[in-house]
C-alpha positions as CSV (number, residue, x, y, z in Angstrom):
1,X,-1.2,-14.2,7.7
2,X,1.4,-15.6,9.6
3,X,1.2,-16.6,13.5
4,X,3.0,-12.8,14.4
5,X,0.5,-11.3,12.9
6,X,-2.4,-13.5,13.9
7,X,-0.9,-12.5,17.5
8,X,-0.7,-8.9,17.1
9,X,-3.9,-8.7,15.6
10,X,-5.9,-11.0,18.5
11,X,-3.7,-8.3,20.8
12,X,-5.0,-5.2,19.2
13,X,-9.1,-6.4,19.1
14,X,-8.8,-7.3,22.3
15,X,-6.8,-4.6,24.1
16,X,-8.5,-1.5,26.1
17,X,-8.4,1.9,24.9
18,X,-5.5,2.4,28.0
19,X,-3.8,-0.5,26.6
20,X,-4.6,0.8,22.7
21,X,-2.5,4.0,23.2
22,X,0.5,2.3,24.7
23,X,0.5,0.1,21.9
24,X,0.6,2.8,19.6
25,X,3.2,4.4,21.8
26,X,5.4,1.8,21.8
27,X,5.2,1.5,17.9
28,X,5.8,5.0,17.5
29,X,9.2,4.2,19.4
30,X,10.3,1.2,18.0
31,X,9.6,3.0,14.4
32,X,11.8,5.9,16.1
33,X,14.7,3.7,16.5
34,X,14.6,2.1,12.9
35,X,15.2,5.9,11.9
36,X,17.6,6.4,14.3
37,X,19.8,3.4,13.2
38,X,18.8,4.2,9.5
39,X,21.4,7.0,9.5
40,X,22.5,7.3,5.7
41,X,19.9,5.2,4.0
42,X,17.2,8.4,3.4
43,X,15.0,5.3,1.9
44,X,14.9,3.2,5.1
45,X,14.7,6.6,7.4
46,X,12.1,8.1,5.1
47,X,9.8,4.9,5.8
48,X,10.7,4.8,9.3
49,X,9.5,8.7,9.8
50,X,6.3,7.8,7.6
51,X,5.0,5.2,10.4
52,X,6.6,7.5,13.6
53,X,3.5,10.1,11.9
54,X,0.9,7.3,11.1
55,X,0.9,7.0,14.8
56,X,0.9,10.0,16.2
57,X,-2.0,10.7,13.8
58,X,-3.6,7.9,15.1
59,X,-3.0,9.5,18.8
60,X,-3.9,12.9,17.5
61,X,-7.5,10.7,16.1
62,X,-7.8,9.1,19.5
63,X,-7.8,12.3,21.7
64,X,-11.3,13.4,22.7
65,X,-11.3,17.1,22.6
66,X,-14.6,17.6,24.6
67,X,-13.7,15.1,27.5
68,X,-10.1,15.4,27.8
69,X,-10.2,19.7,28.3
70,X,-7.2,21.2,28.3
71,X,-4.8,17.7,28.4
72,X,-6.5,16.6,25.0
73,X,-5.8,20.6,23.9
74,X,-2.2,20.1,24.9
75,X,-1.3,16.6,23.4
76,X,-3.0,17.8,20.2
77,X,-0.1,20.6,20.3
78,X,2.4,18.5,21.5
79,X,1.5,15.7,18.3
80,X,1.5,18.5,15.7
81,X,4.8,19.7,16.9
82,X,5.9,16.2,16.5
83,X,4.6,15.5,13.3
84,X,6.5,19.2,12.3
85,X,9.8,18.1,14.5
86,X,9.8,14.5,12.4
87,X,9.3,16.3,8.8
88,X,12.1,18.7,9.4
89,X,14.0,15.7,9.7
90,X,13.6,14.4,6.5
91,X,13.8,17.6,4.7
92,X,17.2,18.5,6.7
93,X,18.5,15.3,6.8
94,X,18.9,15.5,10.4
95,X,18.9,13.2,13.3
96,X,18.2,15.3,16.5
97,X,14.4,16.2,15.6
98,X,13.8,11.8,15.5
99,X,16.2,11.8,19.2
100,X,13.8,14.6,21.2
101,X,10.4,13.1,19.8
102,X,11.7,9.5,20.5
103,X,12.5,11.2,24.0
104,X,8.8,12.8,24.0
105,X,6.8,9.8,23.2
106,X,8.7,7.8,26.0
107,X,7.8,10.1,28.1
108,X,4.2,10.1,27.5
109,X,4.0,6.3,26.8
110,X,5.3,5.9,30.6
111,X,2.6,8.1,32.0
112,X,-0.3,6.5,29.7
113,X,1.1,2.6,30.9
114,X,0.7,4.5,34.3
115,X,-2.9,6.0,34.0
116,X,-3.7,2.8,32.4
117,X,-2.7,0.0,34.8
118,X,-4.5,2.8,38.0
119,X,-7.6,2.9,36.1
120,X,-7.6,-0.5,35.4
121,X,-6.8,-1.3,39.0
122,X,-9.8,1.4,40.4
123,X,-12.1,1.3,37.9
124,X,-12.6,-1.9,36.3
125,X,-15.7,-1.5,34.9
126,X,-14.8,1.4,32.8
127,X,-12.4,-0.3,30.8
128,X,-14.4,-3.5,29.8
129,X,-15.8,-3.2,26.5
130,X,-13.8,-0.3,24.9
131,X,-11.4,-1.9,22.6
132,X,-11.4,-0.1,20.0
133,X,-9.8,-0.7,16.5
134,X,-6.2,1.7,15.7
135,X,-5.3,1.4,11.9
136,X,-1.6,0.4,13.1
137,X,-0.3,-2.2,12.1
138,X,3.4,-2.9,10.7
């Protein structure tokens, strides 16, 4: 393992849930614009589309449908229409499905870093001790 992954590893055991989903977020983007600048090469984009839906799996595996009511109903929905927009993407070779869920999961990473850091800020105590463990990595 080299130091980058030493890092990224140290970051994910000891991150909160809050700071868990950005993460995932934010992977779920960069992996969006690896597609997006994949064009041609249906290998590269292929891969790239594979990991966009590893992590919106691992969102759609985070959300907790009894707590989170009807926002946890409607991410669920939003995710699976995601994980739908991104493999009509690959079966249509098209670029515009990857563009409006890359626009969707920016959206929603900005208001999770939001409800993060306020929670953080209000609530301390609920936040220690929730790290949790995402199968993301790569």
């Amino acid at each position: 393992m080299n130091a980058h992954d030493t890092y990224r590893t140290a970051s994910i055991q000891t991150a909160d849930r809050g700071k868990l989903v950005v993460m995932v977020y934010d992977h779920c983007i960069q992996w969006c614009d690896r597609a997006l600048e994949a064009q041609t090469n249906l290998e590269a984009r292929t891969k790239a589309v594979s990991r966009i839906q590893d992590g919106i799996a691992e969102l759609t595996c985070a959300l907790d449908m009894e707590k989170g009511g009807d926002i946890a109903k409607q991410l669920w929905r939003l995710y699976d229409y995601m994980t739908w927009t991104l493999h009509q993407c690959i079966v249509q070779k098209a670029s515009d499905g990857i563009e409006r869920v890359r626009a969707m999961l920016a959206e929603l990473r900005t208001a999770w870093q939001s409800a993060a850091e306020d929670i953080r800020r209000t609530q301390p105590s609920a936040v220690s001790g929730q790290a949790r463990s995402f199968a993301l990595m790569g």
